[in-house]
C-alpha positions, 0 to 999 in steps of 0.5 A: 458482540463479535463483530464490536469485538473485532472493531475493538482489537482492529482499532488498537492494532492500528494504534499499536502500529501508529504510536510504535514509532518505527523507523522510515523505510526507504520508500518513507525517507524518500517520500519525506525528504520530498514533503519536507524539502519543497514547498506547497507549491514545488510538491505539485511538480514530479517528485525526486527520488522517483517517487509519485503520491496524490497531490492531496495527500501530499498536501495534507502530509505537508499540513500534518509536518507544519502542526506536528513537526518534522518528525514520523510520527506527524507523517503518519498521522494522515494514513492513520487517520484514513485508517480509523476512517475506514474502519468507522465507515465499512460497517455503515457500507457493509450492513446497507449494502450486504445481507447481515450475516455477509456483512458481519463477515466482511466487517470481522475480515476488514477489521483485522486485514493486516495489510490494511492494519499495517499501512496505517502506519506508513508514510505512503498513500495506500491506507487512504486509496484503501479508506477513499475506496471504502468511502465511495462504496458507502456513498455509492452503493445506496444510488446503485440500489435505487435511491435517488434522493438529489443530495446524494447525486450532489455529494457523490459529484463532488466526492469523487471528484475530489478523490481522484486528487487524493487517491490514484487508484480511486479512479478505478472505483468510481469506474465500478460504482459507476457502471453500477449507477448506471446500469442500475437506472438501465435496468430500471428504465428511469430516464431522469436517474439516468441523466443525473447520473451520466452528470455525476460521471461527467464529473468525476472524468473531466476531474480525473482528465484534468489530474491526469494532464496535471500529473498523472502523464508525467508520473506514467512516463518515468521510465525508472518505475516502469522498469522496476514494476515491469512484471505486473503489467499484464500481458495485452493482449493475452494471447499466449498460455503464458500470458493466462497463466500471468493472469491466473498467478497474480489472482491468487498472490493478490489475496496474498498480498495485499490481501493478507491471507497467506501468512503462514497457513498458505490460505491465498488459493482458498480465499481466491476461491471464495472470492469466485463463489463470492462473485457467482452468488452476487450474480443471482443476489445482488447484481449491482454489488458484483459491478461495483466490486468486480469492475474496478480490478478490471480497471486496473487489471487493464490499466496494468496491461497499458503499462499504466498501473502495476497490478500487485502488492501495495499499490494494489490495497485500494482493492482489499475493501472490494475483494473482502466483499466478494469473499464474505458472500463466497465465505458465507456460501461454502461454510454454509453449504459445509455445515449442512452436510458436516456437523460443525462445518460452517465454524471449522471453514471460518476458522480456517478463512480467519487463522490466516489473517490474525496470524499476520496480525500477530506478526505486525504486533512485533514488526512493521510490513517494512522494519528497517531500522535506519533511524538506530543504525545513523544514531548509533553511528552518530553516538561513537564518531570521532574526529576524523572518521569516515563513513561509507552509506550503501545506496540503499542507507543513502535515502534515510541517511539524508533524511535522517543526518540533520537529526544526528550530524554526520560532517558531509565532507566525511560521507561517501553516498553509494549510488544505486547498483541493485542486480548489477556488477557488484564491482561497483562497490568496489570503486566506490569505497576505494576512496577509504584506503588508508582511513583509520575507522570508516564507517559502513552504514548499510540498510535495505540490502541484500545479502549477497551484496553486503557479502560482496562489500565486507570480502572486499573490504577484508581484502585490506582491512579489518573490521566488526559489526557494531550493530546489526538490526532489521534490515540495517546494519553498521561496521567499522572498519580500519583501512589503514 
């Protein structure tokens, strides 16, 4: 009944978050103007705005927009789906996979992950890397385990071939379920499993070798997020006590984010330790499991040190399904072996494991991960134009601004579009604006800034006009200002 109950609220978080219809973020308008602007054929070429996402969830977006129109709740409408999707399916992975009271854990963890409930309702491709990796486990732990009912050896050719167009990361997954197929026909001495199965991953590589000539090599060399994600990449080799202490910090910020266990109760170290008595248990238990959990964030552990895949935040929730695995048997070890030496133990331990969690949970029934309320800001800016206005869009307004200025027109001859300068030499501002002098009102739209820029912005403005803040929300706020 508990765990139904969790199933239940799981599912209404993620339809809360869905139908909040929440303004675009930066990442979302950039996303967006992509899918919207090009066509099926142009989305298989590199994006604009530096943006990079699976062809098949590309696609599948572009479907979603030509049925529900150009609107964020029908962008959404793909990861939500992906997120009821996991949700229905890890139960059915978890019950076949672990012992009941293990399953009952990572389930009741799965349901209210916050992270995972978050990114439903965002127009990026985490939920379904997420969801893509829940449905590999299910498909694939069954043949890890001994079945080798032909169907199964067909379907999961086929799936896994398709996920590595539709999921990035899926790559590392089947990486895992690989290595435990495998390994398990080793163990058993079965030469014919053996050799279905080197064709199964035969075609999951010359799938992924083909995504990667296609897109993949291009998107890897993009020199402009290489930069920005340039401190999760491991240091390779690890040499150095730095580069081991990189090792040790992004383990445990991994169950912070994406994990959700840190919240306001810091509980990213203890679930980090369950993870490792997780892991030590399923060595004595369930061998191949721990291949299959383990080995994908080992994957992408490397891939990171290739320069290939950041290891860190969002990019790395394809990993939250396999990490609440190994922290449900680590879980379930420590408030065992707790209850047994303290009366009431085991429920005090995971209380503690959960609080975490449905913290976070309660935070995002208030807010996105990511509020910004652009959308509110260009209305409310669109609502008080008058002829002859002007409007400057700060670099990180200028995505959702263009995205969302067909909705509410702004005069394009009207507008000055800032051009990125983050952690940069704040003058640039300055140039930029010093086209206004002499305009009676300009607007200042500002979104996805920092506060030291936007102080930056108005001291030089003040210089020489004056102004007030007409609407400050979430991350965006707008000004307007007599230069005259």
């Amino acid at each position: 009944m508990l765990v139904a109950f969790c199933l239940l609220i799981g599912f209404a978080f993620r339809v809360g978050v869905y139908f909040r219809d929440s303004s675009l973020w930066i990442d979302e308008a950039m996303l967006a103007l992509n899918v919207v602007n090009r066509s099926p054929a142009e989305l298989m070429k590199p994006l604009d705005w530096n943006q990079g996402a699976p062809v098949g969830f590309l696609m599948a977006s572009k479907a979603a927009i030509a049925i529900l129109g150009d609107n964020e709740r029908a962008m959404r409408t793909i990861p939500f789906l992906a997120s009821i999707f996991g949700l229905l399916i890890f139960p059915a992975f978890a019950y076949r996979a672990m012992p009941r009271p293990i399953a009952r854990l990572a389930t009741i963890l799965f349901a209210l992950s916050p992270n995972v409930i978050g990114y439903a309702a965002e127009f990026k491709q985490y939920e379904l890397d997420a969801s893509i990796a829940v449905g590999l486990l299910a498909l694939g732990m069954p043949m890890a385990n001994g079945s080798y009912a032909s169907w199964r050896s067909i379907i999961l050719a086929f799936v896994g071939a398709t996920a590595v167009w539709c999921s990035h990361p899926s790559v590392f997954v089947l990486g895992g379920i690989g290595f435990a197929i495998l390994a398990d026909a080793i163990a058993r001495r079965h030469r014919r499993a053996m050799c279905v199965r080197l064709t199964v991953v035969s075609c999951w590589l010359a799938s992924f070798a083909a995504c990667y000539l296609v897109f993949l090599r291009h998107l890897g060399l993009n020199a402009y997020l290489l930069d920005y994600w340039a401190g999760t990449f491991l240091p390779l080799p690890p040499t150095r006590p730095g580069d081991l202490a990189w090792i040790v910090h992004h383990y445990f910020v991994f169950f912070d984010n994406p994990c959700g266990m840190n919240g306001e109760f810091g509980l990213s170290g203890f679930a980090g330790i369950c993870f490792l008595f997780g892991c030590l248990s399923l060595t004595k238990t369930n061998w191949r499991l721990l291949i299959a959990l383990l080995t994908p964030l080992l994957l992408a552990l490397f891939a990171s040190g290739l320069k290939k895949y950041p290891f860190a935040g969002r990019l790395m929730l394809f990993a939250v399904p396999l990490a609440i695995g190994g922290m449900a048997y680590g879980l379930n070890l420590i408030s065992e072996q707790i209850g047994k030496a303290v009366y009431g133990g085991r429920w005090l331990i995971l209380g503690i494991a959960f609080i975490g969690p449905i913290s976070e949970c309660n935070q995002l029934a208030k807010r996105p991960i990511h509020a910004e309320e652009t959308r509110e800001a260009i209305a409310a800016i669109h609502v008080a134009w008058q002829p002859g206005d002007c409007v400057y869009v700060f670099y990180g307004a200028v995505p959702g601004f263009e995205y969302y200025r067909s909705r509410y027109p702004i005069p394009t001859d009207n507008a000055v579009l800032g051009v990125e300068n983050r952690g940069k030499d704040p003058r640039q501002f300055r140039e930029e604006m010093s086209v206004l002098r002499g305009q009676k009102r300009v607007w200042i739209l500002m979104a996805h800034r920092q506060t030291h820029e936007e102080v930056a912005i108005r001291a030089y403005l003040e210089g020489f006009g004056k102004g007030e803040i007409i609407m400050r929300g979430t991350d965006a706020v707008v000004m307007l200002y007599d230069l005259s």
